[in-house]
C-alpha positions in Angstrom: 74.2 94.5 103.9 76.9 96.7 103.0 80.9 95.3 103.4 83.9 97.3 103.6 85.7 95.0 101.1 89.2 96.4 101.7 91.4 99.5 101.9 95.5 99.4 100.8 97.8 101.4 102.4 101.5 101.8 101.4 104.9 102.1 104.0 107.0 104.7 103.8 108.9 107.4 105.5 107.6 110.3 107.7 106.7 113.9 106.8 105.3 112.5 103.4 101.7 112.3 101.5 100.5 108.4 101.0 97.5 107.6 99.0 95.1 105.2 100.5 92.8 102.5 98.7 89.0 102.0 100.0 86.6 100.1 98.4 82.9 99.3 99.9 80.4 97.9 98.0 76.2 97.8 99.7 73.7 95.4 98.2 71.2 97.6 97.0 73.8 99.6 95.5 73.5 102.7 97.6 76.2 105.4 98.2 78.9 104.9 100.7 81.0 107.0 102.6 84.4 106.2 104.6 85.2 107.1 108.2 88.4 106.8 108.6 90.6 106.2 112.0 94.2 107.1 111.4 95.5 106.1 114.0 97.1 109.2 115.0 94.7 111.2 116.9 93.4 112.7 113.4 89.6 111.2 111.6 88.1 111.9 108.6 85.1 111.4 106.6 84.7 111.4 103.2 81.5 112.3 101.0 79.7 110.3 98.9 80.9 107.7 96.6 79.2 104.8 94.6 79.0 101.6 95.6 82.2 99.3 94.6 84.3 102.4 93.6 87.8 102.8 94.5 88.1 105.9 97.0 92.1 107.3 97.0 92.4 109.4 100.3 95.6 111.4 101.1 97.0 111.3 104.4 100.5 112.5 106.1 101.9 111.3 109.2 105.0 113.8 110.1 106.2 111.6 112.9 108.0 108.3 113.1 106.0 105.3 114.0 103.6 102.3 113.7 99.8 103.1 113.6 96.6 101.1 113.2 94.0 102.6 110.5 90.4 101.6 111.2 88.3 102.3 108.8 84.4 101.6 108.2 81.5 102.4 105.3 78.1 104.1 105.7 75.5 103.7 103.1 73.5 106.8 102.3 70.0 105.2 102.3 69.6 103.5 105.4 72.9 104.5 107.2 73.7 101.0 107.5 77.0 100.7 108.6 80.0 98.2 107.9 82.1 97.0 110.7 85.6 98.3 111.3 88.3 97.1 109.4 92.1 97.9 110.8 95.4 97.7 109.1 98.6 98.7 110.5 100.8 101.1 108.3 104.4 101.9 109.5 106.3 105.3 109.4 109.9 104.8 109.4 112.5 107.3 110.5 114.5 109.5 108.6 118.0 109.4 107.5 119.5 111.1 110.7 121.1 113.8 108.5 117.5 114.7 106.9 116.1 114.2 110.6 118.3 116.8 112.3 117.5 119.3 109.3 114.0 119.1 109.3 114.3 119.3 113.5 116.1 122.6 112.9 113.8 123.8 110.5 110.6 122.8 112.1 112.5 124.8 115.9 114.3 127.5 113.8 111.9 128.9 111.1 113.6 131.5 110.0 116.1 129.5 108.4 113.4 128.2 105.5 113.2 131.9 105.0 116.7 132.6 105.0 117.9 129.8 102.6 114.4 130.2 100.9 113.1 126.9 101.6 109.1 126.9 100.9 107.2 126.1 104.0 106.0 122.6 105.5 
């Protein structure tokens, strides 16, 4: 039997990295790996880990929003797999003044080269 036992995510603000918790433990204490949902169109799969270990993942979500995470474990042995487990993890918006920058930036590149901004 192998359980997802939990994942922790973390709010914050668009356009940033967040680390993600996951955490699966399998009975016979076979290697796991994570598929992970984000909830925006993207998925991922991680490689290997040991059984009850605490797997940080970096994701970044560059628009505003609410999404729902689904994520599930895989044991290497027997490809047993856990059932999904979803979370929702909220993006907030910007400060308007940092929202119409980065809009300008992200329409008029030049300008990171011209005030020598390093690229996004």
């Amino acid at each position: 039997m192998l359980s997802l036992q939990h994942f922790d995510i973390f709010s914050g603000k668009a356009r940033k990295s967040y680390t993600f918790i996951f955490k699966a433990t399998d009975k016979n204490n076979d290697q796991v790996k994570f598929t992970i949902n984000w909830g925006n169109d993207e998925t991922e799969t991680t490689g290997w880990h040991d059984s009850g270990e605490e797997v940080s993942i970096q994701h970044e979500y560059t628009l505003t929003g609410t999404y729902t995470i689904s994520a599930k474990a895989t044991d290497k042995d027997y490809n047993a797999e856990s059932g999904w487990k979803n979370k929702s993890f909220s993006a907030p918006k910007a400060k308007f003044v940092n929202s119409l920058i980065l809009r300008l930036l992200e329409h008029l590149p030049f300008l990171e080269w011209f005030f020598g901004l390093p690229g996004f």
